[in-house]
C-alpha angles and dihedrals in degrees: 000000000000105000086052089061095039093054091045085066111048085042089065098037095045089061090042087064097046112136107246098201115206131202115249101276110226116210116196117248126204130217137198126197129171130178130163091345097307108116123200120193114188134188125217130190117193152123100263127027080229085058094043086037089062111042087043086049085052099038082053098045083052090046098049100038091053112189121320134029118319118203117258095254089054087038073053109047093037089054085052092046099048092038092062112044115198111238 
């Protein structure tokens, strides 16, 4: 009997102390630039603000600079920009 007993409760705490995994949960992050009176808003969704940090800081840098070369003041003034979102 008492093993029954014994038995029956291991059997319901050990479920109640079953692992529940979850998935990573992404919260959307939201980034302001502004240079020379463009403004860029984007909108990140991921796991951590450093990750959406770093992928809205590149997709800036890529929006600002355009195609082709940019001079070293506006290479300047574009890393700044893109390095210090606005709220």
């Amino acid at each position: 009997m008492k093993t029954l007993i014994l038995t029956a409760i291991l059997a319901f705490s050990s479920s109640s102390f079953a692992w529940i995994s979850q998935g990573p949960t992404h919260k959307e992050y939201t980034f302001k630039y502004k240079l020379a009176g463009d403004i860029l808003e984007i909108r990140k969704p991921a796991a951590s603000y450093e990750d959406a940090f770093e992928q809205a800081a590149q997709q800036c840098f890529k929006y600002f600079k355009g195609h082709g070369q940019v001079s070293e003041d506006r290479g300047l003034d574009i890393i700044d920009v893109c390095a210090n979102p606005r709220s």
